[in-house]
VOKEPA-674753 format. One record per atom (N, C-alpha, C): residue in three letters; x, y, z. Coordinates in steps of 0.05 Angstrom, whole numbers, plus 5000, padded with zeros to 4 digits. Example, Ala and Ser with C-alpha at 12.3 -4.5 7.8 and 13.67 -1.06 7.14 Angstrom:
<pts>
Ala526448865156;Ala524649105156;Ala526449345156;Ser525749555142;Ser527349795143;Ser525850015157;
</pts>
This chain:
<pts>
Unk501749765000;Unk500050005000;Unk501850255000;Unk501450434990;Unk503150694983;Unk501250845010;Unk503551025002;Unk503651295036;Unk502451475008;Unk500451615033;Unk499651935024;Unk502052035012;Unk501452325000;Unk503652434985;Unk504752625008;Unk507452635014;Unk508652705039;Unk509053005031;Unk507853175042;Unk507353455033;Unk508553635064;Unk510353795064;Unk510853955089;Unk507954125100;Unk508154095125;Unk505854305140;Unk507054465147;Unk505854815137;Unk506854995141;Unk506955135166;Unk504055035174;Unk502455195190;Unk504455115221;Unk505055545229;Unk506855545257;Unk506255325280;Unk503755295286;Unk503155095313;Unk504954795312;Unk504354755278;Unk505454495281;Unk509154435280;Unk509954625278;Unk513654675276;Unk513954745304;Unk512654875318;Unk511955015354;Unk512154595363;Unk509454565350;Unk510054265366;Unk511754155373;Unk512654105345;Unk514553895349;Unk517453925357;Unk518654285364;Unk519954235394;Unk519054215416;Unk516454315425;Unk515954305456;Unk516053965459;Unk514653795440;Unk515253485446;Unk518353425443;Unk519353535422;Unk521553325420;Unk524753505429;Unk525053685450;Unk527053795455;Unk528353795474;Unk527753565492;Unk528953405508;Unk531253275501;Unk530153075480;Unk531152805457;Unk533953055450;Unk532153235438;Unk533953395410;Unk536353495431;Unk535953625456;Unk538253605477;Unk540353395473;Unk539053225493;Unk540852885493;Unk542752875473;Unk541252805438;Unk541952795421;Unk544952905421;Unk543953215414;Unk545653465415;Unk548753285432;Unk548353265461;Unk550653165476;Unk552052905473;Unk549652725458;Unk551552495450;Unk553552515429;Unk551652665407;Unk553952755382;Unk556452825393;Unk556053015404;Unk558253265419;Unk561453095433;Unk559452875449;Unk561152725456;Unk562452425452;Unk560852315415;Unk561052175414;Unk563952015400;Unk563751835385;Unk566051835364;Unk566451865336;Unk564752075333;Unk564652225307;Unk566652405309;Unk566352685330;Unk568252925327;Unk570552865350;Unk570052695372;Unk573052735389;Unk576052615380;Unk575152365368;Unk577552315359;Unk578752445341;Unk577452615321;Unk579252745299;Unk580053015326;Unk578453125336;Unk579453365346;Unk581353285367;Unk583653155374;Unk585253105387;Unk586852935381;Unk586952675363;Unk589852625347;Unk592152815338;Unk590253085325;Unk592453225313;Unk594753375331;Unk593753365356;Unk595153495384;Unk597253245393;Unk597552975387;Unk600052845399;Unk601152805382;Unk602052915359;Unk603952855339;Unk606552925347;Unk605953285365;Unk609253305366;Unk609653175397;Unk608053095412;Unk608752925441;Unk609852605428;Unk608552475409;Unk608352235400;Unk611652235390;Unk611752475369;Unk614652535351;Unk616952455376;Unk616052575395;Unk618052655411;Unk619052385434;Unk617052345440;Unk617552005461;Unk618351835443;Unk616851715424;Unk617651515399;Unk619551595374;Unk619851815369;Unk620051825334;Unk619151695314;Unk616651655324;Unk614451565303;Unk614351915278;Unk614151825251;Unk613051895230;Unk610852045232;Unk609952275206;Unk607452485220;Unk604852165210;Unk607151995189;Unk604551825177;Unk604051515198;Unk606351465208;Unk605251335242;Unk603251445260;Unk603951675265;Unk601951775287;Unk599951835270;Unk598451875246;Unk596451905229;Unk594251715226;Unk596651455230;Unk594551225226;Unk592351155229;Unk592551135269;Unk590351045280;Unk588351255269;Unk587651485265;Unk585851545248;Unk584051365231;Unk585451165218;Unk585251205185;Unk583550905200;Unk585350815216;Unk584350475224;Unk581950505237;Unk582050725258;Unk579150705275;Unk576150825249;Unk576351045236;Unk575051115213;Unk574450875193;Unk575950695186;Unk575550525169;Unk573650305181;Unk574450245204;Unk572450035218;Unk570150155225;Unk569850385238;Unk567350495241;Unk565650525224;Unk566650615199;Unk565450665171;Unk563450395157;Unk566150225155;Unk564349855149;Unk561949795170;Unk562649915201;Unk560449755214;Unk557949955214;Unk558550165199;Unk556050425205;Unk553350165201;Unk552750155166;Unk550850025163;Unk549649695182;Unk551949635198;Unk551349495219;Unk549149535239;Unk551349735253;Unk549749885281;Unk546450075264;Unk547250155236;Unk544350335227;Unk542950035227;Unk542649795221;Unk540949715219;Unk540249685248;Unk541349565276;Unk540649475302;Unk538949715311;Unk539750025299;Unk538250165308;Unk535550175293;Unk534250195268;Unk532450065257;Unk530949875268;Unk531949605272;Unk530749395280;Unk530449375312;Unk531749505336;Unk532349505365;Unk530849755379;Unk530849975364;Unk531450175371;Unk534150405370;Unk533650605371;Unk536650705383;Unk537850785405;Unk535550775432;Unk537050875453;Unk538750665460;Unk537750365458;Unk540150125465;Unk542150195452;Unk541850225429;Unk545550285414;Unk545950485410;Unk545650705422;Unk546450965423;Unk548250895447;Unk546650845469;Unk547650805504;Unk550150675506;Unk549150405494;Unk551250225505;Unk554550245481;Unk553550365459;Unk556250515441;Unk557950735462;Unk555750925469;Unk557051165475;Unk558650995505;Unk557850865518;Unk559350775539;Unk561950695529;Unk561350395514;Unk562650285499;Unk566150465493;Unk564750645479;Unk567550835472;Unk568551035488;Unk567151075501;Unk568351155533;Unk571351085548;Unk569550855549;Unk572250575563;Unk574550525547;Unk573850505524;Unk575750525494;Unk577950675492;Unk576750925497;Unk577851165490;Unk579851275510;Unk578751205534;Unk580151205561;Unk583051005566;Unk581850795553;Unk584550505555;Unk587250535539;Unk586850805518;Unk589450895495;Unk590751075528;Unk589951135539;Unk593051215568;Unk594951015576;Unk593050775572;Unk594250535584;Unk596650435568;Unk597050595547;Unk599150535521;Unk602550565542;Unk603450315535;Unk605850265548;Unk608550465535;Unk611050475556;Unk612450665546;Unk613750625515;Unk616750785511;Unk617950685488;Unk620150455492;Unk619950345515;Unk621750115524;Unk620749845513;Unk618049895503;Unk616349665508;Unk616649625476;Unk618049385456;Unk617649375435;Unk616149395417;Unk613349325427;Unk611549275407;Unk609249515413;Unk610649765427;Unk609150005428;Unk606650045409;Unk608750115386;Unk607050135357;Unk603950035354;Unk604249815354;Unk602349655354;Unk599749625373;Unk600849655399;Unk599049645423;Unk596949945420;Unk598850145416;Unk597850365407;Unk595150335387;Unk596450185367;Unk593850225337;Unk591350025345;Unk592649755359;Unk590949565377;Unk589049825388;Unk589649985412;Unk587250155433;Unk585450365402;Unk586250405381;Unk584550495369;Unk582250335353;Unk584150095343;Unk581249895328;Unk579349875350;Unk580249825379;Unk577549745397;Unk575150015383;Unk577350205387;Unk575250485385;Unk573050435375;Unk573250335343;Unk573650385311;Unk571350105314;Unk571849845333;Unk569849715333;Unk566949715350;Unk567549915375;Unk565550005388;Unk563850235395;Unk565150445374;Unk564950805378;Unk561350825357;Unk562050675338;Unk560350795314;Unk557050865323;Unk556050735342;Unk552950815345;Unk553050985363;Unk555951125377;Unk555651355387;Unk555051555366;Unk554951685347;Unk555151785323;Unk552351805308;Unk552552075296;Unk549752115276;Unk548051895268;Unk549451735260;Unk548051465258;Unk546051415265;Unk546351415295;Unk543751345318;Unk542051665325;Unk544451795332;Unk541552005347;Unk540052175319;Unk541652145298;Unk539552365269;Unk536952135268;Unk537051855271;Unk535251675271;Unk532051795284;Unk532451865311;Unk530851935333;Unk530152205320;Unk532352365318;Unk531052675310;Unk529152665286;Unk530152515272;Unk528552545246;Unk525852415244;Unk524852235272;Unk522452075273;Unk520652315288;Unk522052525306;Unk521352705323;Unk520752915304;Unk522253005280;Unk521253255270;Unk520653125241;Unk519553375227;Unk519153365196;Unk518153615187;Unk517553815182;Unk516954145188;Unk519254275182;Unk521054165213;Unk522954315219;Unk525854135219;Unk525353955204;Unk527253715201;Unk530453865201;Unk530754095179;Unk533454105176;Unk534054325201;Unk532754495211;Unk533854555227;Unk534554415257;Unk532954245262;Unk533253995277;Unk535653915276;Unk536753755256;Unk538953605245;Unk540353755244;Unk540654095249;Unk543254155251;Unk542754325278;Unk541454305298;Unk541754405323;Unk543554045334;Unk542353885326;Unk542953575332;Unk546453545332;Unk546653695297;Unk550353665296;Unk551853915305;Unk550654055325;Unk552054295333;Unk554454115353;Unk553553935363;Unk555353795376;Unk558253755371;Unk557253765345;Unk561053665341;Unk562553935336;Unk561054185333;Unk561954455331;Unk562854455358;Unk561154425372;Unk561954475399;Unk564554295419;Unk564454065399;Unk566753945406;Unk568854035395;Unk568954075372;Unk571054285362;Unk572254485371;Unk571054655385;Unk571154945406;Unk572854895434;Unk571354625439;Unk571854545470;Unk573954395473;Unk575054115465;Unk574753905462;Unk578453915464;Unk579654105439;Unk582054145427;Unk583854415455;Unk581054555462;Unk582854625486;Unk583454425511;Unk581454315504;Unk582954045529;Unk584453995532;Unk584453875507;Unk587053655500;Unk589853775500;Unk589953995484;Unk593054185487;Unk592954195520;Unk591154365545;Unk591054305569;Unk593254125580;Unk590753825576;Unk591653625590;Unk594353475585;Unk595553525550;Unk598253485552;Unk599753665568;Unk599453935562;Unk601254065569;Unk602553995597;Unk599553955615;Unk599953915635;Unk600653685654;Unk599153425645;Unk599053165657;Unk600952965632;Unk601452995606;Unk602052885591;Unk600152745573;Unk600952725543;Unk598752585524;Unk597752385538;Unk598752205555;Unk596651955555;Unk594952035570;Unk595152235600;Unk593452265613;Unk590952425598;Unk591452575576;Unk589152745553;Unk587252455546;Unk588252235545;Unk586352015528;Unk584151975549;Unk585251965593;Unk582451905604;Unk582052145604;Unk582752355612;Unk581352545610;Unk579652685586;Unk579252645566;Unk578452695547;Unk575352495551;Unk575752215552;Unk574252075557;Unk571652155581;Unk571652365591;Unk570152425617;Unk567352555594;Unk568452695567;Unk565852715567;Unk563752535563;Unk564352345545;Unk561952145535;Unk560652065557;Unk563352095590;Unk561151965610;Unk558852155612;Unk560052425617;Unk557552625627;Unk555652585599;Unk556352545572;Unk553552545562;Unk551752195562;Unk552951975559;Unk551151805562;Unk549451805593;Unk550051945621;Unk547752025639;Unk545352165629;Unk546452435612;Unk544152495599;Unk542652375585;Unk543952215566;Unk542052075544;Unk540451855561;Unk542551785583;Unk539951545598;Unk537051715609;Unk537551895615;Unk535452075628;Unk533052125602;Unk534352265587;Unk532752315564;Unk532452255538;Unk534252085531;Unk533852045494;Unk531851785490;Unk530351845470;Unk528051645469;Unk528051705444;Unk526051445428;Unk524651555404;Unk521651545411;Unk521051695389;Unk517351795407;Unk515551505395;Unk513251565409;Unk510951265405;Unk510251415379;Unk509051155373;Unk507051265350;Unk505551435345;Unk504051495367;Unk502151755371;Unk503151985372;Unk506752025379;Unk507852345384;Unk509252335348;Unk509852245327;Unk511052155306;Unk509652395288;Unk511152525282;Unk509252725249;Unk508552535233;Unk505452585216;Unk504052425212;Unk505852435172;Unk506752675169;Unk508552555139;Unk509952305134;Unk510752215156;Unk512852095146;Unk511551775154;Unk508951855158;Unk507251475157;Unk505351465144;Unk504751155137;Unk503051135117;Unk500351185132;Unk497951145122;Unk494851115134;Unk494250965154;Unk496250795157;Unk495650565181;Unk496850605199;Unk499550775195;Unk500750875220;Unk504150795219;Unk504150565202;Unk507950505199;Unk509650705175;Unk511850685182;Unk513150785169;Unk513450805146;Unk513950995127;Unk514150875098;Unk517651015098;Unk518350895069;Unk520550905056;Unk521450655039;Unk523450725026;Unk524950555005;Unk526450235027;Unk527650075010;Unk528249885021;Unk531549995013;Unk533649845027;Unk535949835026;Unk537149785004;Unk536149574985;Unk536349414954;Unk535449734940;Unk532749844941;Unk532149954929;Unk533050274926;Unk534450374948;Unk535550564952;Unk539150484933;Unk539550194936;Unk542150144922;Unk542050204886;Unk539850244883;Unk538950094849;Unk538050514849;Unk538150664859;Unk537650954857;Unk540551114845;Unk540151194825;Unk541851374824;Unk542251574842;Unk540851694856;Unk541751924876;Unk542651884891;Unk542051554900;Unk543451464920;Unk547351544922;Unk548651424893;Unk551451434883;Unk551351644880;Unk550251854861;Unk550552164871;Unk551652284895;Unk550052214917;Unk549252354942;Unk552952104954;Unk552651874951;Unk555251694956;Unk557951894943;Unk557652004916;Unk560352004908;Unk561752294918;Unk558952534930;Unk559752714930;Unk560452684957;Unk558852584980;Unk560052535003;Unk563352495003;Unk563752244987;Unk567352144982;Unk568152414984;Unk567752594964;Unk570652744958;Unk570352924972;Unk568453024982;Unk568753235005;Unk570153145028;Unk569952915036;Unk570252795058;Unk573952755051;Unk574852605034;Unk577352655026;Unk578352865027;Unk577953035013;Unk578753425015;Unk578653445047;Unk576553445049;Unk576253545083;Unk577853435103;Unk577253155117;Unk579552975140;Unk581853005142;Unk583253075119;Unk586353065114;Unk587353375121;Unk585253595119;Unk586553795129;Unk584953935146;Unk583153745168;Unk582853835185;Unk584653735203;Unk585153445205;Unk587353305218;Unk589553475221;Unk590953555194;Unk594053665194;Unk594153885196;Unk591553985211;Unk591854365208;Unk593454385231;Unk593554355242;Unk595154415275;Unk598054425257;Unk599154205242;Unk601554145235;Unk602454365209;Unk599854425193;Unk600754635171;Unk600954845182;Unk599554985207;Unk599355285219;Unk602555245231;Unk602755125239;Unk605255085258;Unk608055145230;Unk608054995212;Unk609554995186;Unk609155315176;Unk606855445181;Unk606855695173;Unk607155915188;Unk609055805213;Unk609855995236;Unk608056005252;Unk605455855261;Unk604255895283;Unk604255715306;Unk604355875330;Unk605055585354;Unk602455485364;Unk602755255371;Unk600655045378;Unk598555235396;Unk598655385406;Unk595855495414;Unk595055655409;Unk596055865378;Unk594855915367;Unk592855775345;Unk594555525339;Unk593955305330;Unk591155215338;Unk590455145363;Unk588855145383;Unk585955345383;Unk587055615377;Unk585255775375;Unk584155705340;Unk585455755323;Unk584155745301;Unk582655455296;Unk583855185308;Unk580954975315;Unk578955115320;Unk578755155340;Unk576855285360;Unk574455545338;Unk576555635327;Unk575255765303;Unk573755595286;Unk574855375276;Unk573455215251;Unk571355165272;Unk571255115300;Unk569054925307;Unk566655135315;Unk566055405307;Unk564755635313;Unk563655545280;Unk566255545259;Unk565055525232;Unk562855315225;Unk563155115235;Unk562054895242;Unk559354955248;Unk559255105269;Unk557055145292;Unk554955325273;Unk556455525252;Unk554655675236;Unk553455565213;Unk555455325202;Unk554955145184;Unk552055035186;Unk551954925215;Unk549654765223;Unk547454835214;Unk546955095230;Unk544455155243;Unk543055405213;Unk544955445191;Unk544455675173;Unk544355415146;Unk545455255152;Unk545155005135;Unk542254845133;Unk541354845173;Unk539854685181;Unk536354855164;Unk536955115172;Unk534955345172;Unk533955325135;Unk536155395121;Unk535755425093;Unk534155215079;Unk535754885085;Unk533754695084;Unk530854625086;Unk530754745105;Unk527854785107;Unk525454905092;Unk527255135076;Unk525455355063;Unk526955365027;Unk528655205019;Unk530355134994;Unk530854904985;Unk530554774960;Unk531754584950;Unk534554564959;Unk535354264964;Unk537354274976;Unk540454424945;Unk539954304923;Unk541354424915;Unk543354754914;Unk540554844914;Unk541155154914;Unk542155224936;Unk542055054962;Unk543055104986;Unk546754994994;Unk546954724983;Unk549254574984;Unk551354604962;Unk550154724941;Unk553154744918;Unk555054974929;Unk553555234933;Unk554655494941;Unk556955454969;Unk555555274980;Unk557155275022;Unk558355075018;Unk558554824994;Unk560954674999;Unk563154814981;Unk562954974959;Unk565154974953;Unk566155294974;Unk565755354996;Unk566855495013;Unk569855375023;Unk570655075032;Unk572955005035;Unk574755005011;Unk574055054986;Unk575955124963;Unk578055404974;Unk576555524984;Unk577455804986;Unk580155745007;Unk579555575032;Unk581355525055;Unk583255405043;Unk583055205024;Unk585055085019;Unk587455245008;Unk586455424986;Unk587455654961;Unk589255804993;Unk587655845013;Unk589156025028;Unk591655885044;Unk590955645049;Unk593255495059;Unk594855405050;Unk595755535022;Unk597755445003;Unk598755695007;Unk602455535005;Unk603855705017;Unk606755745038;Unk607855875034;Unk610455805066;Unk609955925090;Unk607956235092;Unk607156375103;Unk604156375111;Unk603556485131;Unk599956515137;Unk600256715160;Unk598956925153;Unk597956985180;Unk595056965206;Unk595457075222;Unk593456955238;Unk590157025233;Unk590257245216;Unk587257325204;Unk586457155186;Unk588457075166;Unk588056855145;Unk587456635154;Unk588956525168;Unk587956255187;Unk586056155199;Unk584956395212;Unk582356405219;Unk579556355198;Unk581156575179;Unk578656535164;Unk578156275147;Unk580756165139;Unk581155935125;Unk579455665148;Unk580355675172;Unk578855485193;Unk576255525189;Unk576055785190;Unk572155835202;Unk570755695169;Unk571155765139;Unk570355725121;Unk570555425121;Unk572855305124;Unk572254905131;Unk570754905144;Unk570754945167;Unk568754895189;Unk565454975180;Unk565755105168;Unk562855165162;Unk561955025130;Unk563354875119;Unk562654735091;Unk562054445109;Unk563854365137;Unk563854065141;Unk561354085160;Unk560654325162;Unk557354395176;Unk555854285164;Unk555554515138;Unk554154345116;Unk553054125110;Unk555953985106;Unk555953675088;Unk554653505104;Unk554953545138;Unk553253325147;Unk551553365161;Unk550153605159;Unk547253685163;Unk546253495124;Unk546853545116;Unk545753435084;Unk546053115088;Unk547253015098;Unk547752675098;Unk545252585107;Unk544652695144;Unk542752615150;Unk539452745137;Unk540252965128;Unk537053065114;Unk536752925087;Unk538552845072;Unk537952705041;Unk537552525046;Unk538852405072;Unk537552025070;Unk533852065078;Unk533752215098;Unk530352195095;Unk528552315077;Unk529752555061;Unk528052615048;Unk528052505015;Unk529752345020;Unk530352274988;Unk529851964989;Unk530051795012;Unk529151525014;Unk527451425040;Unk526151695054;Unk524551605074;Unk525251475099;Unk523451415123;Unk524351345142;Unk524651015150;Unk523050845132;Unk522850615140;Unk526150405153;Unk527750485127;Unk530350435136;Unk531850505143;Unk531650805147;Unk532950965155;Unk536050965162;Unk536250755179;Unk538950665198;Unk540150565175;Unk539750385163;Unk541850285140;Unk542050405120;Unk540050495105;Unk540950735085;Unk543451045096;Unk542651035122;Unk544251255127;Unk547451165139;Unk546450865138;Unk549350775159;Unk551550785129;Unk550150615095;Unk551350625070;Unk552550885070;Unk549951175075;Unk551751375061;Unk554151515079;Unk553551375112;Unk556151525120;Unk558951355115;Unk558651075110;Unk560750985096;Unk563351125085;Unk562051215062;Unk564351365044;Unk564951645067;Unk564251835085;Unk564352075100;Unk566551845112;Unk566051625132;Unk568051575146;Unk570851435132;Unk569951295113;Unk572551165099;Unk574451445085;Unk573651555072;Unk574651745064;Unk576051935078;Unk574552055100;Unk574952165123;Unk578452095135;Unk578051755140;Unk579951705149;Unk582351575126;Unk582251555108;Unk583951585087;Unk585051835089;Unk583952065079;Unk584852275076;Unk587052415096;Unk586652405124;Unk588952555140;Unk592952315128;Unk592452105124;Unk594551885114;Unk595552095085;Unk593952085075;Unk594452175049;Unk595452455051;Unk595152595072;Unk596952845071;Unk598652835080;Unk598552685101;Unk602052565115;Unk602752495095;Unk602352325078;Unk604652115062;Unk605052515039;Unk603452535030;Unk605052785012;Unk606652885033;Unk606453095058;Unk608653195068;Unk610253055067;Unk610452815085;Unk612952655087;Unk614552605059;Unk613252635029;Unk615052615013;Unk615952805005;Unk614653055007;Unk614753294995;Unk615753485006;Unk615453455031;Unk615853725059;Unk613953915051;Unk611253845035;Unk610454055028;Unk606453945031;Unk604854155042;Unk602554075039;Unk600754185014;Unk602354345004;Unk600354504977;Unk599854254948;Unk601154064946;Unk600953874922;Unk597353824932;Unk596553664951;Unk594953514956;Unk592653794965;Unk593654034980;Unk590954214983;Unk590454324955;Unk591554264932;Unk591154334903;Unk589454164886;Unk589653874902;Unk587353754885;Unk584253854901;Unk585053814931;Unk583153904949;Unk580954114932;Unk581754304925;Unk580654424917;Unk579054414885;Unk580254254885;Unk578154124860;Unk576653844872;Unk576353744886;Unk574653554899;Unk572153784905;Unk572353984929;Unk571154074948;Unk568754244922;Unk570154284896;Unk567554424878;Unk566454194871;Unk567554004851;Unk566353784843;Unk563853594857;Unk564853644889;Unk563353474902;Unk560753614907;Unk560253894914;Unk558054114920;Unk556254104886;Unk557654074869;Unk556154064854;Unk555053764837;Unk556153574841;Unk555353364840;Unk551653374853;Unk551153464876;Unk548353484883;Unk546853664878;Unk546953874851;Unk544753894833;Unk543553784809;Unk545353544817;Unk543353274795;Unk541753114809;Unk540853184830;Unk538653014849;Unk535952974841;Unk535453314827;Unk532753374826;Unk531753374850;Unk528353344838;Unk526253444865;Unk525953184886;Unk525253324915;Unk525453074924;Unk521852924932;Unk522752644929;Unk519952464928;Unk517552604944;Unk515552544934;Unk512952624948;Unk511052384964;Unk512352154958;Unk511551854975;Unk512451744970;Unk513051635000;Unk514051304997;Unk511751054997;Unk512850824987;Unk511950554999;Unk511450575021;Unk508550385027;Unk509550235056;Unk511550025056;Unk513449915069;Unk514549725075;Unk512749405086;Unk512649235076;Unk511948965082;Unk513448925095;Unk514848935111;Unk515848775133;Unk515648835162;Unk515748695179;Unk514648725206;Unk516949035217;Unk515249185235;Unk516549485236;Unk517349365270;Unk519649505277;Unk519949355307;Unk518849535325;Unk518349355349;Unk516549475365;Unk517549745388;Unk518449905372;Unk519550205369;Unk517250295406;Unk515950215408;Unk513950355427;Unk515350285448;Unk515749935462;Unk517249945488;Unk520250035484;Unk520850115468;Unk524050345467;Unk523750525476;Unk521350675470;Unk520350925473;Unk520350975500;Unk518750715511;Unk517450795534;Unk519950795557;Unk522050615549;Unk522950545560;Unk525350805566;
</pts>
């Protein structure tokens, strides 16, 4: 049986609604992102390179790695954990992830000295745990919940949701410079780890997905279940590989020099806390990305909204080419990344629902963050390996900049997006005692 034709409600009461119900959740949410394993681990690898350089003489493309390993695993298991959340719920695998990588994240202190031969290894060992238990901390799970909670106000939702990782950006990188400076890198790994504790208390308190009866009635069929595409049938979509290929290259362009910005500012005469501050900048960029990304969505085809603000990191890159930078340039170059990687993944989680509906939600979205995380973590390797052969970062921010247009415009071949889904034939899980629970 086919769903009504999914038409936005304009009318103020019903956008009013659906935060007074769902802005609890959209809280929680907010704090799991913030503290999950989406933004902490990139925002603090790039801070023990020169501690790491310095105890070991490990390589900038050693200490790069675990990036690339924990990203890669997380990435393969996205469509995993998207489906348990689908079929389970998501507060179970939101909760027991965000714990999960808590403990994870905390156990890289436990990394033995440089006496210990097989350092190296034990090291990249405490990151795969990450990389196998972090991922349903992550958009994955909580855009799941927001997006069953809103529809009106969906994109601004979804980017009050990923302000989190802005805010981890801001926060997160002063820590960490902090807690080396002070206690030493390993003690930054538990300490760093304190936030996910303080946010999975919250999320136990409050993150839920709503019953049936609190659900905007767009996004279900007449009977009350969910509609959307199937997994197969979202594969057999061209927009799907669209929406897949442009993700890749942004995500390439992007990881690799947000990772090594600490190390290029530093190369361009700036010291690590100014270094520090201009993070702190991208993660403000970030923060504007979101919510001006989230807002536009709502009231624009996504095209006309996403070609213009991704190719904004073209510009950072153009500026971070070079032997010299100063500190106004830097800034601006951070805040413009930061506000294109706003963007891109406010658009991941709004195209998977509005372009293949909610039924599968979790696996279609776990496919498209795939390529965001593989890529992601490819990319910071791939700028090490150019410096390390080059001494130079401008070869690779030169293709960068031809990714970061290509990829923004890749998504004005989407066209318009669907006006109904299918219902789904298959049994919908029983989403209510999650709820309640």
């Amino acid at each position: 049986m086919s769903a009504p034709p999914v038409q936005p409600t304009s009318a103020p009461k019903a956008r009013t609604g659906e935060f007074s119900k769902g802005w609890t959740v959209l809280l929680a949410g907010l704090l799991g992102v913030m503290c999950g394993a989406s933004p902490i681990p990139y925002n603090v690898i790039g801070f023990t390179a020169e501690p790491l350089a310095a105890e070991f003489g490990w390589t900038q493309t050693q200490i790069l790695l675990p990036i690339t390993l924990f990203g890669v695993i997380a990435s393969l298991l996205a469509p995993v954990f998207g489906w348990m959340a689908d079929r389970y719920g998501v507060r179970p695998v939101a909760l027991w992830s965000l714990f999960a990588f808590g403990l994870a994240f905390a156990a890289i202190s436990l990394t033995p000295t440089a006496n210990e031969a097989q350092t190296l290894y034990i090291y990249y060992g405490f990151w795969v745990v990450v990389g196998l238990v972090g991922i349903g901390s992550t958009p994955v799970t909580w855009s799941r919940a927001v997006n069953l909670w809103f529809y009106n106000h969906r994109g601004l939702a979804l980017g009050i949701l990923l302000l989190g990782t802005s805010f981890a950006a801001v926060i997160v990188p002063q820590v960490a410079v902090w807690a080396i400076q002070t206690y030493g890198w390993r003690a930054m790994f538990a300490i760093v780890a304190l936030f996910p504790a303080a946010a999975l208390i919250v999320a136990f308190l409050l993150f839920r997905e709503p019953r049936p009866e609190e659900r905007p009635k767009a996004i279900e069929s007449e009977s009350g279940r969910l509609t959307g595409v199937t997994l197969g049938l979202a594969l057999a979509d061209y927009r799907f590989w669209l929406i897949w290929l442009s993700i890749a290259l942004i995500a390439m362009a992007f990881g690799g020099a947000f990772i090594n910005m600490p190390t290029m500012l530093r190369l361009r005469g700036l010291d690590v806390d100014v270094a520090a501050t201009v993070m702190g900048i991208l993660g403000i960029g970030i923060f504007a990305g979101r919510l001006i990304t989230g807002a536009l969505l709502d009231r624009f085809w996504q095209g006309i909204v996403a070609f213009p603000l991704l190719c904004l990191p073209a510009i950072s890159a153009w500026l971070l080419l070079g032997d010299s930078l100063t500190f106004p340039l830097a800034a601006l170059a951070g805040f413009l990344l930061g506000f294109a990687a706003g963007a891109e993944s406010d658009l991941i989680a709004y195209l998977t629902g509005r372009y293949f509906g909610m039924a599968n939600y979790g696996k279609i979205y776990g496919m498209l963050y795939m390529p965001f995380g593989l890529f992601s973590a490819a990319s910071p390797v791939i700028y090490a390996q150019v410096y390390d052969r080059t001494g130079s970062y401008d070869p690779i921010l030169e293709a960068a900049i031809i990714m970061f247009i290509l990829g923004g415009a890749l998504l004005l071949l989407l066209g318009k997006y669907p006006q109904a889904f299918p219902e789904i034939d298959e049994p919908e899980p029983a989403r209510a005692a999650a709820g309640a629970a």
